[in-house]
C-alpha positions in Angstrom: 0.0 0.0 0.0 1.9 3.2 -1.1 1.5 6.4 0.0 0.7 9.5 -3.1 3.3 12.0 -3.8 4.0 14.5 -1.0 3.1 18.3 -2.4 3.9 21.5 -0.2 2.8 24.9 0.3 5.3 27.9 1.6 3.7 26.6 5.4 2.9 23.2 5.3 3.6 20.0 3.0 0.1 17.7 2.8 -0.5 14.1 1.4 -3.5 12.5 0.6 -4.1 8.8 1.9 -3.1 5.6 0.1 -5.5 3.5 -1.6 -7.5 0.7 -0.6 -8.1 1.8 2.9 -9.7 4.8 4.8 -7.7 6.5 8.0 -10.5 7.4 10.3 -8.2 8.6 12.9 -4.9 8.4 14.6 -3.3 8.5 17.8 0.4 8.9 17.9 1.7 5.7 15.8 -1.6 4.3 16.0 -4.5 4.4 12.9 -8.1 3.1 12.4 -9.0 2.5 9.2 -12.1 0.3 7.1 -12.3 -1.0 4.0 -15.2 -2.9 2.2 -16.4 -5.4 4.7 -13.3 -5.1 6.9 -11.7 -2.6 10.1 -8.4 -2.2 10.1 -5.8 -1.3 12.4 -1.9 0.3 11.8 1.1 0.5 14.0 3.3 2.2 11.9 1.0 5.4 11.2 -0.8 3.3 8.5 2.2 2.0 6.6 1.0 -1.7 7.1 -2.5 -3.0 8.1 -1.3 -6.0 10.4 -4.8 -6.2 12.5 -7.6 -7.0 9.9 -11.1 -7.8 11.5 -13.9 -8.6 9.5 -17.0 -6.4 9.7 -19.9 -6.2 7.1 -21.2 -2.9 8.0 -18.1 -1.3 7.3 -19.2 1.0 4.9 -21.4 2.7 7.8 -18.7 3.4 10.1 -19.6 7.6 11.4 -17.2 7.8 14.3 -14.0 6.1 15.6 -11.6 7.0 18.2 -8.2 5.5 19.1 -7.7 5.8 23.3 -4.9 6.3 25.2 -4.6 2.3 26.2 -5.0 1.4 22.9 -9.0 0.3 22.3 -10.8 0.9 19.9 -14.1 3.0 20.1 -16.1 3.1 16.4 -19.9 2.9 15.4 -22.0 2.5 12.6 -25.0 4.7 12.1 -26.9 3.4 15.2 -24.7 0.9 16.8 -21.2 1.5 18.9 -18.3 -0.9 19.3 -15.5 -1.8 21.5 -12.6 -3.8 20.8 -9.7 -4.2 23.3 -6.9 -6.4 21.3 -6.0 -4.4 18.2 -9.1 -5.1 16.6 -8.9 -9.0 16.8 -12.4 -8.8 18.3 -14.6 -6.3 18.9 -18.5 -6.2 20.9 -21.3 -3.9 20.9 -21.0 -1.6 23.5 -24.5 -1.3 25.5 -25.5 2.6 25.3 -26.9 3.5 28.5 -29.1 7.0 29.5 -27.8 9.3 32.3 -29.7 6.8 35.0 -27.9 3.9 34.0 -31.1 2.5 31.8 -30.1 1.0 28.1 -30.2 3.9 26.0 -31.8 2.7 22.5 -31.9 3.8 19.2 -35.6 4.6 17.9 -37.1 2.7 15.3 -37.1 4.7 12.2 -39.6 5.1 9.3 -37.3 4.0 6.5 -34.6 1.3 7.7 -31.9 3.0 4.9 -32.0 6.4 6.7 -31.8 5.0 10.8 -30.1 8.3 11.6 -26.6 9.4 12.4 -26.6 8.6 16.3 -22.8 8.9 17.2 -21.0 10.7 13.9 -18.9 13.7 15.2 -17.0 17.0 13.6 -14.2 17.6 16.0 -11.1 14.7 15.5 -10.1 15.2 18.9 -12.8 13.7 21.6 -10.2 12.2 24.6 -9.1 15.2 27.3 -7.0 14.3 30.2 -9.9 15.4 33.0 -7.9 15.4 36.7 -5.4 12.8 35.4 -8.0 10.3 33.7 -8.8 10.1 30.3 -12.8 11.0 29.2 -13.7 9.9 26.1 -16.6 13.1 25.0 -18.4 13.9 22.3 -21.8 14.8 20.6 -23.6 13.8 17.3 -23.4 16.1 14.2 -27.0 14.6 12.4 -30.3 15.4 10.8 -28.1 16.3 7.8 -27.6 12.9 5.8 -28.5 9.7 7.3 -32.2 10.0 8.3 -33.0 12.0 11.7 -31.4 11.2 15.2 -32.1 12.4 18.6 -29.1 15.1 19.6 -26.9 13.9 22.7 -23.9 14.1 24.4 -22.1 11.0 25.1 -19.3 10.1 27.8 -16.7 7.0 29.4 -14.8 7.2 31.7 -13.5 3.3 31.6 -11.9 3.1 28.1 -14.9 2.3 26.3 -16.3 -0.1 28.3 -19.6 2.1 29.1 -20.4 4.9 27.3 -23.3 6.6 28.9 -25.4 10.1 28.1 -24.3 13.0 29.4 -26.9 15.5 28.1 -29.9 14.6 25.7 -31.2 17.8 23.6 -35.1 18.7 23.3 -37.6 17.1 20.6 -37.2 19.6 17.5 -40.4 20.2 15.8 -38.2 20.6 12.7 -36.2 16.9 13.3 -38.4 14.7 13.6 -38.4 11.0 11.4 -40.4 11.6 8.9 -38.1 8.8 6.2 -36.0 11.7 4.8 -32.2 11.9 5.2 -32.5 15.4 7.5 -35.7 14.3 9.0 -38.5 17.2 8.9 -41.6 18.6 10.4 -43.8 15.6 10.3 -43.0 12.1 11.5 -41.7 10.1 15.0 -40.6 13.2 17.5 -36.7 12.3 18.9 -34.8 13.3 22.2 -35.6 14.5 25.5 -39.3 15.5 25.9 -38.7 17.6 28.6 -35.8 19.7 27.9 -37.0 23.3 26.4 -33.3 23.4 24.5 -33.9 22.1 21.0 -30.7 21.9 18.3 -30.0 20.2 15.2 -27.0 18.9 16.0 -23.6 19.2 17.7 -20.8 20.9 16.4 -17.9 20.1 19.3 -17.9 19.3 22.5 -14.6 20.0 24.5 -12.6 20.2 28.0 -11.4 23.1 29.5 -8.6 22.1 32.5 -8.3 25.5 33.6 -11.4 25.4 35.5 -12.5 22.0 35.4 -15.5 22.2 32.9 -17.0 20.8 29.5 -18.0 23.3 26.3 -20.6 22.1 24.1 -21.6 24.3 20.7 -24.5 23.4 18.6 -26.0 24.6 15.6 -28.1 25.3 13.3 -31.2 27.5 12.2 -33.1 30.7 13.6 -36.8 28.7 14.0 -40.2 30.5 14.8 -39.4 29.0 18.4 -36.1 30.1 19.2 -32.4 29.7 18.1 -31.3 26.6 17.8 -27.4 27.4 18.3 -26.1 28.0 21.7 -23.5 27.2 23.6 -23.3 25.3 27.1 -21.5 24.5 29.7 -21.1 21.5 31.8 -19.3 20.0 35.0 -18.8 16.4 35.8 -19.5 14.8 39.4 -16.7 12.1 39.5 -18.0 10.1 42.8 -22.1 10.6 41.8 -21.5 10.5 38.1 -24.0 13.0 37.4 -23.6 16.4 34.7 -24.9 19.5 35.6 -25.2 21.1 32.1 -26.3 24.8 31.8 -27.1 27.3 28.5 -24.6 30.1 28.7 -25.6 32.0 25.3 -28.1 31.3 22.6 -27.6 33.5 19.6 -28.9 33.9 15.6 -27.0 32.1 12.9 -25.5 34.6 11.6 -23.3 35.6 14.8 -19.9 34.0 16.1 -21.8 32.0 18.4 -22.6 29.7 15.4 -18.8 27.8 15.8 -16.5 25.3 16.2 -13.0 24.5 16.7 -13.5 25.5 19.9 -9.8 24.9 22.3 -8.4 26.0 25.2 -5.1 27.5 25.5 -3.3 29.0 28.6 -6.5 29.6 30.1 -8.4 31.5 27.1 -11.2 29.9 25.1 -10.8 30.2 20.7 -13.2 29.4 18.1 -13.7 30.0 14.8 -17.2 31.4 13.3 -19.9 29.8 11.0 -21.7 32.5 10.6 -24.0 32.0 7.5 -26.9 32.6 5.2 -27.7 36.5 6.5 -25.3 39.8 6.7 -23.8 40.8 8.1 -21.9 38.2 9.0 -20.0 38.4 12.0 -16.9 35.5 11.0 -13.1 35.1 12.6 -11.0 33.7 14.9 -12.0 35.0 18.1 -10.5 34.4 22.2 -11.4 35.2 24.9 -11.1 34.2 28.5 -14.3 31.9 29.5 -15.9 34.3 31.3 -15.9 36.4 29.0 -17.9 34.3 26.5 -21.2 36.1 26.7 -19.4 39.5 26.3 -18.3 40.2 22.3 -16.9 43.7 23.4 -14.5 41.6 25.0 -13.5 38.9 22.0 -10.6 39.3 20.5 -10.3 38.7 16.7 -7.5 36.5 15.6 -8.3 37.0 11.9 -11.3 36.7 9.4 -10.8 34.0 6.9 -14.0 35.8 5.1 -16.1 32.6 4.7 -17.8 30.4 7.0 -15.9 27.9 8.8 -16.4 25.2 12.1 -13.4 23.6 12.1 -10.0 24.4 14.2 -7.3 22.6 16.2 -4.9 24.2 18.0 -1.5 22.3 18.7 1.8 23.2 20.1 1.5 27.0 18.4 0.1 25.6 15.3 -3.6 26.8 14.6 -4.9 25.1 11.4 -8.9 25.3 10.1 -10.7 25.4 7.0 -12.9 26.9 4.4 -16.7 25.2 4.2 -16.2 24.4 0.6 -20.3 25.1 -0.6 -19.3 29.0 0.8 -15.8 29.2 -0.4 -14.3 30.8 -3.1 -11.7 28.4 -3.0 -12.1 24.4 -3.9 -10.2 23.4 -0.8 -9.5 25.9 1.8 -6.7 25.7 4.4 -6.4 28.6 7.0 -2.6 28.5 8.9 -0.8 30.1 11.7 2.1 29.1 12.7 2.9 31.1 15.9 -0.1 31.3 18.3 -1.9 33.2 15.9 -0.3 36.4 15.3 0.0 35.6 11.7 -1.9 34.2 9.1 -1.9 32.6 6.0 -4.8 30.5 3.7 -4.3 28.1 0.7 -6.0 27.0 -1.7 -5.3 22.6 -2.4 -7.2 23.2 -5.8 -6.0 19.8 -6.9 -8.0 18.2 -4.4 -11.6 19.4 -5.8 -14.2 20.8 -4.1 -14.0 19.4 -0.2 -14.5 20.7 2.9 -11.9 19.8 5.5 -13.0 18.3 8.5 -12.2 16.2 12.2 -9.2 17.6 12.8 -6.6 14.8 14.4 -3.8 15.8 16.2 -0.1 14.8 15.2 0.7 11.3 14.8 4.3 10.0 15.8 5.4 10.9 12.6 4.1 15.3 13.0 1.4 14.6 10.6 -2.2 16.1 11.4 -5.2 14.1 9.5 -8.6 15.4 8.3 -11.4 14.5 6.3 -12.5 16.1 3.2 -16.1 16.0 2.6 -17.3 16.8 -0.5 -20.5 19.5 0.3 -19.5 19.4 3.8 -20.6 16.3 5.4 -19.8 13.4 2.6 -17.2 11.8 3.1 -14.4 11.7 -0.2 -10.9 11.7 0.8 -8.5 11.8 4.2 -5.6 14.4 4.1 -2.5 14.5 6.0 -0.9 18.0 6.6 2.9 18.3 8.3 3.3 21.8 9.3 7.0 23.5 8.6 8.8 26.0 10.9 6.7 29.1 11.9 
């Protein structure tokens, strides 16, 4: 399996993945990857595929993640999996709700279109939390896929349970009504007695400084409110309970429609999706976490000009992207490469139209990994980027 041609740009060089297999995600030396009727695992930063496990669903893999002991968490559309032994077995991992009750997926109208019930945006879903690693993350659905109830899920054990940490509201505008984004009519999904209603999840991340979860969603102004908002949430270690609360709700077309969101040193940075309505109020913004709910006190990084939800911030490097369907640019990479006090964006026009997406940190080789989506949620292609000196 050979890798293609390395190509640079003045700030980074980039690759795209061999053929025959596709790099969900990374971790250090470590790779996931599935090919027709088969999951995959590499040692060697997927050089060579030495643990092959076969698995018909492949095709419908949404979400993997590599942990720090080396399992294995991935799903398919409705179903999540554990395996512990480099993929030489794996076993359904039993969902459970926030009381410890099995957590199940609903039964949808059309079987094709069961809905995307763990499939994430951010690459980067493990945070040391007090010394232990958390697995986090929440569903980016009702797009493609059929409709899904919007939650946050959590473990604290390496996979072995993997529990809700926040179900949204029943949307009146994603329900199951047999279409891929799911619509007004149909089967009503989530928590019937939370007010807070939302499409889907954009990120969900840790801040150490101060010992508490961010969760952005997005994504339409609707007749009964905003569906983008921002929460915070601390975790109860010994009583294994959340205490999740709203922070700011906002329109759209504001900076509060995000992701990418990381902490550095303290301060909080995201990068806007503002869309569909000017002005658009787009960048790369920080702040200090208090200071959240107050713009007067953001400050802007840099405007990219287009839309964007993707961002991860590593060891000075700050890398996001252009949301193809907005861009002028086929595929749009935005770049600093000290801390964000200067910027540059390029254009990978030999890669098509794609939207860059779940953002992996470096493996043991420096390379970052990404999806491209063509629109901005089909999956095409996986990219590697190196970045050079700043």
């Amino acid at each position: 399996m050979s890798w293609p041609p390395v190509a640079e740009t003045e700030h980074f060089w980039y690759r795209l993945q061999p053929e025959g297999v596709y790099i969900d995600s990374q971790r250090d030396n470590l790779a996931f990857g599935y090919a027709e009727g088969k999951v995959m695992l590499s040692e060697d930063c997927g050089r060579t595929w030495p643990h092959v496990l076969e698995f018909p669903n492949a095709r419908n893999v949404t979400f993997s993640c590599i942990l720090d002991n080396g399992n294995v968490v991935f799903a398919t559309r409705t179903k999540l999996y554990l395996s512990t032994d480099h993929l030489r077995t794996c076993h359904q991992i039993k969902v459970q709700s926030a009381d410890g009750s099995a957590y199940l997926p609903h039964t949808p109208k059309c079987p094709d279109l069961p809905g995307w019930y763990f499939h994430t945006i951010p690459g980067v879903n493990t945070f040391d939390v007090k010394g232990r690693e958390m697995l986090i993350w929440g569903n980016y659905c009702n797009v493609v896929g059929g409709a899904a109830p919007v939650n946050i899920y959590y473990s604290t054990d390496a996979g072995q349970t993997v529990k809700v940490a926040y179900s949204f509201g029943q949307s009146p505008h994603s329900r199951d009504n047999g279409t891929p984004g799911g619509g007004t009519e149909g089967t009503p999904l989530g928590d019937p007695g939370n007010p807070v209603c939302c499409r889907h999840v954009h990120t969900v991340t840790y801040n150490p400084w101060e010992d508490a979860f961010y969760c952005c969603t997005g994504d339409h102004d609707q007749p009964e409110g905003y569906e983008c908002h921002w929460l915070r949430g601390t975790y109860d270690e010994q009583a294994d309970q959340w205490d999740w609360r709203v922070i700011v709700s906002a329109p759209m077309n504001s900076r509060y429609k995000a992701g990418g969101i990381n902490f550095v040193d303290g301060q909080v940075y995201w990068i806007s999706d503002a869309n569909v309505r000017e002005p658009f109020d787009r960048g790369v913004f920080r702040c200090a976490p208090e200071d959240i709910t107050h713009p007067e006190k953001h400050t802007m990084l840099f405007n990219p000009g287009v839309e964007s939800g993707n961002m991860i911030i590593e060891d000075n490097v700050i890398i996001a992207s252009h949301c193809a369907p907005a861009s002028p640019m086929d595929t749009g990479i935005i770049v600093s490469l000290d801390g964000g006090k200067t910027w540059a964006q390029h254009d990978l026009k030999e890669l098509g139209k794609r939207s860059p997406t779940r953002f992996h940190h470096r493996n043991s080789e420096g390379w970052f990994r990404m999806d491209l989506r063509s629109g901005w949620v089909d999956r095409a292609e996986v990219l590697f980027l190196k970045p050079k000196s700043a």
